[in-house]
N, C-alpha and C positions, 0 to 999 in steps of 0.2 A: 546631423540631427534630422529626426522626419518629420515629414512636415504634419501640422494639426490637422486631424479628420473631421473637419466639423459642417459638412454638410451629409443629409441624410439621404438617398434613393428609395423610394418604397416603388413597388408595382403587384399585380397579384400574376397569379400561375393557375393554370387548370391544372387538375391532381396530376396528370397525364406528361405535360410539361413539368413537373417538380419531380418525377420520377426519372423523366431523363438525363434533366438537370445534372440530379444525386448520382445518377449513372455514370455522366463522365465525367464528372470532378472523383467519383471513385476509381475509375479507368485510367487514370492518372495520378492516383495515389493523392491525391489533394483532400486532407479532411476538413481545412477552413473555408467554408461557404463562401464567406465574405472577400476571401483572396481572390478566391475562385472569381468569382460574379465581378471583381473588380478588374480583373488579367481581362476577359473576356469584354468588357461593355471600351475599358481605352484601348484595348489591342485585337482584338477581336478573336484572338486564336491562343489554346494553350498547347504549350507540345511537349513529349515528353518523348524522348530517341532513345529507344534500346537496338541498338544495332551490335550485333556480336560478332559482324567482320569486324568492325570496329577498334576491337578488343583485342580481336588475336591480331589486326595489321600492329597495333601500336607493338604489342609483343613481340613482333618480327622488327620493326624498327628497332629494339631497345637491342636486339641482340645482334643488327645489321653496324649500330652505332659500336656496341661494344667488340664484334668483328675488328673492323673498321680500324677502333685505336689499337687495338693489338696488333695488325697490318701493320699500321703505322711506328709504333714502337721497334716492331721488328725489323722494317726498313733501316730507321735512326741507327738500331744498335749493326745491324749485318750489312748492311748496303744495300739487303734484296728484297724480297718476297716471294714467295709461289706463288704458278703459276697457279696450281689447284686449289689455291685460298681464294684468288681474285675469280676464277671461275664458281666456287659456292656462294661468296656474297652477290656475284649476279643474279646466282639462283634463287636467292631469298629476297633480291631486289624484285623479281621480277614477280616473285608472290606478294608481296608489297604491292604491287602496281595493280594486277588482279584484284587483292583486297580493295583498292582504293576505288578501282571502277564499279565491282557492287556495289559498295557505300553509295556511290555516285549514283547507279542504277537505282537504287531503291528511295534516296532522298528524292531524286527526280520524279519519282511516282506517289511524292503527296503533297504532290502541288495542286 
């Protein structure tokens, strides 16, 4: 349950500061003022990650995973595997890791 909101904040704004205000509560897609103004005064920061390595790394995992148990399936049933399988899952492993280091690069830069 939430909790009751029964105290009130008022303060004023120069036109100037309400402009930018509205600016980045829109810049992040935020339309409630009040969400807005309340993220910001107890956390001081709002953020909002569009990363689109992001995106595609998770897409290369899903199909690294689904690799992976067909690997594995295949071993269970034949005893083996190829050698040219374990050599492409390297290779998407290692786009994988690529991926994960921009992420990294670019979180790193909004600090």
């Amino acid at each position: 349950m939430a909790e009751k909101r029964d105290r009130q904040v008022h303060f004023l704004m120069s036109e100037s500061e309400y402009r930018r205000l509205c600016e980045k509560a829109e810049s992040l897609g935020i339309t409630n003022q009040a969400a807005y103004l309340r993220k910001m005064a107890l956390d001081g920061y709002c953020v909002q990650l569009d990363i689109p390595e992001l995106k595609k790394m998770t897409s290369l995992l899903g199909k690294c995973s689904n690799n992976l148990n067909q690997y594995a399936k295949q071993a269970n049933q034949t005893g083996s595997i190829y050698e040219e399988d374990i050599r492409d899952l390297r290779k998407r492993l290692d786009q994988i890791y690529d991926r994960a280091e921009k992420i990294l690069i670019r979180m790193n830069a909004l600090q």
